[in-house]
C-alpha positions, 0 to 999 in steps of 0.5 A: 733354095725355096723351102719346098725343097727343104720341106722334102728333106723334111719328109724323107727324113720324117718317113726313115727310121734307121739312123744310117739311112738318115744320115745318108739323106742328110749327108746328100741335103748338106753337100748339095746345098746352096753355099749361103744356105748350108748353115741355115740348113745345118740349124733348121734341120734340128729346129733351131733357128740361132746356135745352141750358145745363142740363148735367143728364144722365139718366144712363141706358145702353141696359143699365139700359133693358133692365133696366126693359122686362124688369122692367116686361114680364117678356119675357126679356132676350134676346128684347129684345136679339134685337129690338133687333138686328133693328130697330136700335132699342130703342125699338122693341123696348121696343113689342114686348116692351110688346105681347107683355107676360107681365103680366095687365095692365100699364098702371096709369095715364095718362101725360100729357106732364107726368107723363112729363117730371117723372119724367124730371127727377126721374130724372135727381136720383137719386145715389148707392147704390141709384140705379141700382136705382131708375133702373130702376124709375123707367123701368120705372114709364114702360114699365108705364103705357104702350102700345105706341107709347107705350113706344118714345118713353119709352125713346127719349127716356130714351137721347136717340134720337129720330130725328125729323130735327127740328133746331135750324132746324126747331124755330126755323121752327116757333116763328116760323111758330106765334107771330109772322110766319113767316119773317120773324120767325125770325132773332128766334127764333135769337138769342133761343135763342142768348142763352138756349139754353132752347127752352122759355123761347123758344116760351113767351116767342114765344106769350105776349107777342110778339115785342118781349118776345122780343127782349128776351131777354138774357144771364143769369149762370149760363146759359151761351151757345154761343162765337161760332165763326171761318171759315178765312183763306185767308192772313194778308193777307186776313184782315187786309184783310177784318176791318180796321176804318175805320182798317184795323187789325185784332186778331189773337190767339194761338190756343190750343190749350185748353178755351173758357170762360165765366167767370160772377160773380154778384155775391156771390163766386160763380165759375163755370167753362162750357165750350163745351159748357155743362157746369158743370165749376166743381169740377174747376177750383178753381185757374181759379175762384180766379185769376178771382176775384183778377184781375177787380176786378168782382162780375158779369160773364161773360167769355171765355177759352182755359183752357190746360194746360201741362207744369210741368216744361217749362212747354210747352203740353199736348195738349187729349187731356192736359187734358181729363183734367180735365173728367171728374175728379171725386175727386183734383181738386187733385191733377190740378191739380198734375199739369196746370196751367192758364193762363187766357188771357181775350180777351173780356168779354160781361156786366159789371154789369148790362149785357150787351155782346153788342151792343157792338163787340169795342173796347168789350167788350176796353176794359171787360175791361182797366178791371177785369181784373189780370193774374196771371202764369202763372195768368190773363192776357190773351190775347197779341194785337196790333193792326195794319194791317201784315199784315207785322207780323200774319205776323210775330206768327203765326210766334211764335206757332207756333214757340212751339207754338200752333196759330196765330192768330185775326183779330178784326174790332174793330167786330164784335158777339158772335154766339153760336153763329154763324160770321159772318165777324166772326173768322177763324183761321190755322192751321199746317196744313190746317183739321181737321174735328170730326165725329160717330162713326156707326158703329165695328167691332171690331178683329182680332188683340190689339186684338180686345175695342176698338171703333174704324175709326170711321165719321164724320159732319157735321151738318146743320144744319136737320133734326138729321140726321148725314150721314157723309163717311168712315170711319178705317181707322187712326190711333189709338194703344192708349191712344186705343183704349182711350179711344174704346172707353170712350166708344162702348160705352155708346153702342151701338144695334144690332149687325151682326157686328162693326160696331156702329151709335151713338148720335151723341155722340162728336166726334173732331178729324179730319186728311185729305189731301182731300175727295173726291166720292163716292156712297159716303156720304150726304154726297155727299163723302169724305174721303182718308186721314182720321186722328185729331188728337184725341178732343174730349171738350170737343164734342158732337154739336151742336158737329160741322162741318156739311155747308155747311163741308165743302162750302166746304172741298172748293171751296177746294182 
């Protein structure tokens, strides 16, 4: 398939804004798509080069494509960077400078889907000295063969912008409407992405062998899941009462304030440590990996645990903005391991042997954990819980709880199964304090005075979760401390698509954790709604954009005040 046809699909998809009508142009792209090319397809369309459990990143800045369109068009910096700002986009401005090349000629080959995807793949394998140099070669070989239009979809795939609206829902209403029965079929086609997070592998399943074979698809050690996630309790009461199972108890858990985990075993003393998010963050954990293997008499499994920092002079628990040190850290690991150390609360068991348990209810996942799990004090333990049908008994646990300086309590409903990714209503959490929401940073501006050189006054948004898009519902005015400052301009800088005066426009990547008096009506914000007086809890460097509130749970939370 060459790309330019691909590059069409693009287009088409770019020019419609109603979600059935983008379904229907992508549903017509898989089912007449090449065999070896539909997975491929399947990925690019969302500006994603490996499945979403492969944390493997490009590692490619908005500078070093600048670098590769000028190296590839011999159009000067400045004229790229006058574009970019004027259109918003580099992508565009990487078209301009292709069509106003300085070269004789420029393109040198074809480029087709499969040649576009490869070199990105192996782009993303450079390290090392000399692997920025040839990361820009790399894109500029991309850039040189391309035309036009061409060129704007290199480049806003190489900075995962693609600005299409096609989300996770589209995409999953599309693979149903191509392969199987349409709508009927796309609750299949979600829970087969949600146990593989792999759309190829899911419209390649979808298209070649139907919808049995697509059910069929299971949990799979080293390929990490999304967590199941928890509504909010409206009080203790309730929430024992709606989760009890048919002898009115249910399990309630401490709630920690930590980095969700999945521990993977494969069988030959292989651990690996997966947060939320997906990441492989095994190295920066030795400590986790090795109380894992002490305490879990099993060669296979995937279990679910909170990994918590605590203070080794206090032995109080640690901000997350404290942990989460750790995930980034690359050299002196043992040394921050000693400097943070970590509890490992276990509360779940989702893989042991050969057999998933993502079907089975949450008594025989926690009765399959306790048959081959030895708690470790003070290194990996169970989550502290109870069972009960007291919801005195359950309100009394809760204030331990917090006065031992957790955040709360989850409610788990022992007869449910494990729904990953989705908010089913299977746990619910009690909290201290009014629920916080975790929102995407759209925009930020720079600050005045001697803050002047930091970016923040953040502009925030919540997902959408059927077209992708991030609709925002306010704006920080205040509430970071010059540590955080400093922090959050590190994060976003790189992360910046187009300038107006002092106000930058973002890649949406950056997740912060966001305190609010209300939330409020407004016409202000695409959302419809507002929040008052928001703050910042904290920066959650553990979250990516697909993590984010949607606009269903800002919705309910307006209702509910």
């Amino acid at each position: 398939m060459e790309y330019a046809a691909l590059v069409s699909v693009y287009e088409r998809l770019e020019a419609t804004s109603g979600t059935h009508d983008k379904t229907d142009i992508l549903a017509e792209a898989l089912a007449t798509a090449e065999e070896d090319t539909l997975g491929t397809l399947a990925l690019l369309v969302r500006g994603k080069v490996f499945p979403n459990w492969d944390s493997t990143t490009l590692g490619v800045s908005s500078s070093l494509v600048t670098d590769a369109v000028v190296d590839a068009t011999g159009v000067p910096a400045d004229r790229i960077e006058d574009w970019w700002r004027e259109a918003g986009d580099l992508g565009d401005a990487a078209a301009e400078a292709v069509r106003e090349k300085s070269q004789a000629t420029l393109a040198s080959r074809t480029l087709t889907v499969a040649s576009v995807h490869e070199t990105l793949e192996e782009l993303a394998g450079y390290e090392g000295s000399g692997s920025q140099d040839r990361k820009v070669k790399t894109v500029a070989g991309l850039v040189g063969s391309a035309d036009p239009a061409e060129a704007r979809w290199v480049v806003r795939t190489v900075l995962g912008a693609m600005r299409l609206g096609v989300g996770e829902g589209i995409l999953r209403d599309a693979i149903a409407q191509a392969f199987l029965d349409g709508a009927a079929d796309a609750d299949a086609v979600e829970r087969a992405y949600a146990v593989t997070n792999d759309a190829a592998l899911v419209a390649e399943t979808a298209s070649r062998e139907g919808l049995q074979a697509l059910e069929a698809l299971d949990l799979r050690v080293f390929r990490p899941i999304k967590p199941m996630l928890a509504g909010k309790a409206d009080s203790m009461a309730d929430a024992v009462s709606d989760l009890a199972d048919d002898d009115g108890v249910a399990l309630v858990e401490t709630k920690y304030d930590g980095i969700r985990a999945k521990l993977h075993a494969d069988g030959d003393g292989d651990v690996r440590m997966f947060t939320r998010r997906l990441e492989d963050v095994t190295a920066q954990f030795p400590d986790v990996i090795e109380a894992t293997r002490e305490a879990v008499a099993a060669d296979r499994y995937i279990l679910e645990a909170e990994v918590v920092g605590y203070d080794p002079e206090t032995g109080e628990a640690v901000p997350f903005q404290e942990l989460s040190r750790r995930i980034k850290r690359k050299r002196g690991v043992d040394a921050m391991a000693e400097e943070v150390p970590v509890t490992v609360h276990v509360f779940d068991c989702l893989l042991l042997g050969e057999d998933s348990l993502l079907a089975e209810p949450l008594r025989d996942r926690l009765d399959a954990l306790d048959a081959v799990f030895d708690p470790i004090a003070d290194r990996i333990e169970r989550a502290d819980h109870r069972r009960t049908a007291d919801p005195e008994a359950a309100v009394s646990f809760y204030e331990t709880v917090v006065a031992s300086g957790h955040e709360g309590v989850m409610v788990k409903n022992l007869d449910a199964s494990y729904q990953p990714g989705s908010r089913v209503g299977y746990q619910l959490k009690v909290k201290s304090t009014m629920e916080p929401l975790d929102l995407v940073v759209t925009r930020a501006k720079w600050s005045e005075g001697r803050k002047s050189d930091f970016l923040g006054r953040p502009y925030l948004a919540c997902r959408d979760p059927d077209s992708g898009a991030f609709l925002e519902v306010g704006r920080m005015h205040t509430g970071f401390t010059d540590a955080q400052l400093e922090a959050f301009t590190d994060l976003v800088e790189p992360l910046i698509e187009s300038v107006d005066g002092r106000e930058a426009d973002l890649r949406p990547e950056v997740v912060l954790e966001v305190e609010y008096e209300e939330i409020q009506s407004s016409p202000t914000y695409d959302s419809g709604y507002a929040l008052r007086f928001p703050r910042l809890s904290e920066i959650r460097t553990d979250l990516g954009p697909a993590d984010a509130d949607t606009i269903g749970t800002v919705e309910r939370l307006y209702d509910e005040q």
